[in-house]
C-alpha positions as CSV (number, residue, x, y, z in Angstrom):
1,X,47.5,230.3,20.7
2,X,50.2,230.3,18.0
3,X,53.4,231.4,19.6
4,X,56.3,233.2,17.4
5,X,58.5,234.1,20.2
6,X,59.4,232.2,24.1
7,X,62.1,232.3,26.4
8,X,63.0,230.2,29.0
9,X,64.2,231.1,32.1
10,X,66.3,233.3,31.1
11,X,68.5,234.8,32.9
12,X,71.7,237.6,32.8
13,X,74.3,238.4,35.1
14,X,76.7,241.3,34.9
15,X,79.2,240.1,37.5
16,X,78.0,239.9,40.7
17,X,74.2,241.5,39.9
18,X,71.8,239.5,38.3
19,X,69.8,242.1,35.4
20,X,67.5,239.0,33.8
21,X,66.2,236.8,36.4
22,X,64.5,233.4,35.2
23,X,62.0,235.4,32.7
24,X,60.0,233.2,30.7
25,X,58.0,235.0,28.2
26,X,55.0,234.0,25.5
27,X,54.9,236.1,22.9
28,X,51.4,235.1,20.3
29,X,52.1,235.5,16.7
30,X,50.2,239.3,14.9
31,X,49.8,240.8,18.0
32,X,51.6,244.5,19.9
33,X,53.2,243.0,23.3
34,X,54.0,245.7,25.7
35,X,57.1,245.1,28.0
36,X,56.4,247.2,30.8
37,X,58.5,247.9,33.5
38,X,60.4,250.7,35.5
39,X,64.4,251.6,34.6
40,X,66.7,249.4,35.2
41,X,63.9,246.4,35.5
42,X,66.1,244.2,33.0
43,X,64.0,245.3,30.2
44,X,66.6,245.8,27.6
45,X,68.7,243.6,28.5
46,X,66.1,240.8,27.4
47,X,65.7,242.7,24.3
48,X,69.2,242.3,23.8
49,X,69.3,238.7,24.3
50,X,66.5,237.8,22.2
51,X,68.6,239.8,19.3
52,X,71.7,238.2,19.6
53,X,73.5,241.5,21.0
54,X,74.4,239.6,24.4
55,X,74.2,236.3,25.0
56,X,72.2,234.4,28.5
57,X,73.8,233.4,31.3
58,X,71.2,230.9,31.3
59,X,68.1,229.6,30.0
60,X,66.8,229.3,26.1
61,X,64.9,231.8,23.3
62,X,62.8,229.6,21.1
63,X,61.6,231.8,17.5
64,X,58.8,229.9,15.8
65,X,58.9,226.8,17.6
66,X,62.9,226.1,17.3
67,X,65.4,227.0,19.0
68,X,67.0,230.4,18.0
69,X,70.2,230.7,16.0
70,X,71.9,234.0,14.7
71,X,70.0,232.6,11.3
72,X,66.4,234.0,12.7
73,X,68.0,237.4,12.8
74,X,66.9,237.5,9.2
75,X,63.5,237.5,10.7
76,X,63.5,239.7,13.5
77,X,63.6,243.8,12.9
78,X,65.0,245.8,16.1
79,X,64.9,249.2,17.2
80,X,67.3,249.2,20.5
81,X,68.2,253.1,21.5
82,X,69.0,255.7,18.9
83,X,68.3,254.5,15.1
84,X,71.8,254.3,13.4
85,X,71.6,257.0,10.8
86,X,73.9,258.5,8.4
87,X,73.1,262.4,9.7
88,X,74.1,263.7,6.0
89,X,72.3,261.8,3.8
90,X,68.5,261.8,3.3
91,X,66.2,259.0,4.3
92,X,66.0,257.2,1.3
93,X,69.9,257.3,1.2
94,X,70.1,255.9,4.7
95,X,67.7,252.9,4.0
96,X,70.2,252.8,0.4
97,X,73.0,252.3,2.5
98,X,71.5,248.9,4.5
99,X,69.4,247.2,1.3
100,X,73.1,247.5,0.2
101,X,74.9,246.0,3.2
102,X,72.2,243.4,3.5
103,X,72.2,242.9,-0.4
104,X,68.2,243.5,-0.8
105,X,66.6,244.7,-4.0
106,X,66.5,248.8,-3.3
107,X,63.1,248.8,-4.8
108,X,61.9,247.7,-1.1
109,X,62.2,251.2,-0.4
110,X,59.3,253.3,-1.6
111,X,57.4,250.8,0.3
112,X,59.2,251.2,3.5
113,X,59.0,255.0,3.0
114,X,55.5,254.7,2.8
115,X,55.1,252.6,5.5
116,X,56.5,254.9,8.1
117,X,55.1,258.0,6.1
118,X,58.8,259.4,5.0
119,X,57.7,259.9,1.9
120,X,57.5,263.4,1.5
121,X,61.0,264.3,3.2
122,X,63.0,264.4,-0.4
123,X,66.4,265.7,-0.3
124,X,66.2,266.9,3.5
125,X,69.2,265.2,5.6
126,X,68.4,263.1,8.5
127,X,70.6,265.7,10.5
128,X,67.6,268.0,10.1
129,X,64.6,265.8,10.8
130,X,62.3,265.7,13.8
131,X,63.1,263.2,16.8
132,X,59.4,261.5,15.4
133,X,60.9,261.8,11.8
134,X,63.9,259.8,13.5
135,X,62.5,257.4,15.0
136,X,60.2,256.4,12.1
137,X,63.4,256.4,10.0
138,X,65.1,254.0,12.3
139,X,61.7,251.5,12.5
140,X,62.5,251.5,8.5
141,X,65.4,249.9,8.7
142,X,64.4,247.5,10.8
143,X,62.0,246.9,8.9
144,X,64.0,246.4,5.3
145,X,64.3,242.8,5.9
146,X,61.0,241.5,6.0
147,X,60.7,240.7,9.8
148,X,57.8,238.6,11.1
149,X,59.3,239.9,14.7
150,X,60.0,244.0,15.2
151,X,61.4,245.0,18.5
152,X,61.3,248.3,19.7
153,X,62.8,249.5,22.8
154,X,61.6,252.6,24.5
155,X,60.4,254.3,21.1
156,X,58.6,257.1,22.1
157,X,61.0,258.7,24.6
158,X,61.4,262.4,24.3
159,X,58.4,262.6,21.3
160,X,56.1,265.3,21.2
161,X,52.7,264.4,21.4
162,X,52.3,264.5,17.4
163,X,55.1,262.4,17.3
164,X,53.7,260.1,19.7
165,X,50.5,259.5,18.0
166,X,52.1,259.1,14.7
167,X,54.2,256.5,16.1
168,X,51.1,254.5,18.2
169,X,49.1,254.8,15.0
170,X,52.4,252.9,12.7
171,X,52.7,250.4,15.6
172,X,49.2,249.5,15.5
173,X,49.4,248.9,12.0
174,X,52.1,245.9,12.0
175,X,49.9,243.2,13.1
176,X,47.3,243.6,10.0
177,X,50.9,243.0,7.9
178,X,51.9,240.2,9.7
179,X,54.1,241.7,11.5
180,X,54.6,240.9,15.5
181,X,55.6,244.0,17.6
182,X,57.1,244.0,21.1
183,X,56.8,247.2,22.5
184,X,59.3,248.1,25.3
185,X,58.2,250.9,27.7
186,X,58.0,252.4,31.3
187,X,55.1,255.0,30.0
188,X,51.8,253.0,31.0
189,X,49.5,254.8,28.8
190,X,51.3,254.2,25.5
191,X,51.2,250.3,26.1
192,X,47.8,250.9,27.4
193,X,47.0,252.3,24.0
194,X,48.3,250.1,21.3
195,X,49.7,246.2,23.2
196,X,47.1,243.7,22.8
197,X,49.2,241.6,25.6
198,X,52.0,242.5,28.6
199,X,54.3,241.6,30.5
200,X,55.3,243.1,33.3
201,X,59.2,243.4,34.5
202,X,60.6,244.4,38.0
203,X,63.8,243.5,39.7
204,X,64.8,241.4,36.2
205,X,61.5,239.0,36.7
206,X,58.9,238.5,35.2
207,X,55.5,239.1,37.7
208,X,52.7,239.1,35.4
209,X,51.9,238.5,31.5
210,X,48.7,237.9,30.3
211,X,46.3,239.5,27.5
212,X,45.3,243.7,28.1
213,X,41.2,244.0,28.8
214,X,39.9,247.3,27.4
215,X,39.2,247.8,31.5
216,X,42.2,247.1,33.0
217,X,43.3,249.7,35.5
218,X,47.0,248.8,34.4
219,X,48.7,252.1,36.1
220,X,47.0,250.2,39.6
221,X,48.4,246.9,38.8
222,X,51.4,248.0,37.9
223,X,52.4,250.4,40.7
224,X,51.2,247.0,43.0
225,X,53.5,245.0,40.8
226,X,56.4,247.8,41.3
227,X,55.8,248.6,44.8
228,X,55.5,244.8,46.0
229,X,59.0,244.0,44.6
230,X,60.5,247.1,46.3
231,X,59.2,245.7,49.5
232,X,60.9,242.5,48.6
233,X,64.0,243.9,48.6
């Protein structure tokens, strides 16, 4: 199995609570990886660690087989909590704004448009889109750079059921561009839907990771997983 993306043991500690507990994960190269666990598991704050936004307390990231620097960022596309958009400008502004700042050609950004399928949207502001519209817009600007990793955290949260579809149907379609996704997520049946592998957070570890069978009864294992851990406690 070709790996793109590993930690560890890597751990976090916010004073006296540890958040990231020893998590050691294997993430294969062209595939959807959900990262499933309940609030306050220690989710994002692996997510955070793998993009550079906090550091470990201990343990190691390796990207592509060498230990990550703040160079791989140039690989890696993330999507951590509300996109960062400029409300009064349109979409193709916004993404205009970042091919700037990261000195890409702008003519990256039909493609990226069409992509996410914000083509269409014109001179409407990104004030008046949809929260699908928004989201969509903000996996386009992690996406301007090229990534071979795209991290999203929690995307579908307060989307519509059009919205969510839209969304499962663009995730599922990064793998075929050799692009790896790792989907963050406490709502089973999305992950269910679109991760070709999981991992499973509670308490900040890591209990279980392996590749998603059509079969799995993944709300059972989970809610095991979950209600184990609690007992633990």
């Amino acid at each position: 199995m070709d790996i793109i993306l590993e930690t560890k043991g890597l751990c976090k500690n916010f004073k006296n609570e540890k958040a990231v507990d020893n998590v050691s994960l294997h993430i294969p190269k062209n595939c959807v990886y959900g990262l499933l666990g309940p609030n306050g598991a220690g989710k994002s704050t692996t997510l955070k660690m793998i993009t550079g936004i906090i550091r470990p307390t201990a343990g190691s990231i390796e990207f592509e087989g060498h230990s990550w620097s703040r160079n791989d960022l140039n690989d890696i596309g993330a999507l951590i909590e509300m996109p960062p958009l400029y409300q009064n400008l349109t979409a193709y502004e916004n993404l205009k704004v970042r091919t700037t700042l990261l000195g890409i050609s702008e003519n990256r950004i039909p493609e990226i448009l069409n992509i996410v399928g914000l083509t269409n949207t014109g001179k409407k502001r990104a004030g008046q889109f949809s929260l699908g519209m928004k989201e969509r817009l903000g996996i386009a600007i992690a996406l301007l750079n090229n990534p071979k990793l795209l991290i999203l955290d929690e995307p579908t949260n307060g989307l519509d059921p059009i919205g969510i579809e839209e969304l499962r149907e663009l995730i599922r379609s990064f793998p075929k561009k050799g692009i790896t996704v790792i989907l963050s997520s406490h709502i089973l049946t999305e992950v269910q839907n679109v991760a070709d592998y999981i991992g499973i957070i509670a308490n900040g570890t890591l209990e279980y990771e392996e590749k998603l069978h059509e079969d799995e009864d993944l709300e059972k294992m989970f809610m095991n997983i979950v209600k184990k851990n609690r007992k633990d406690m």
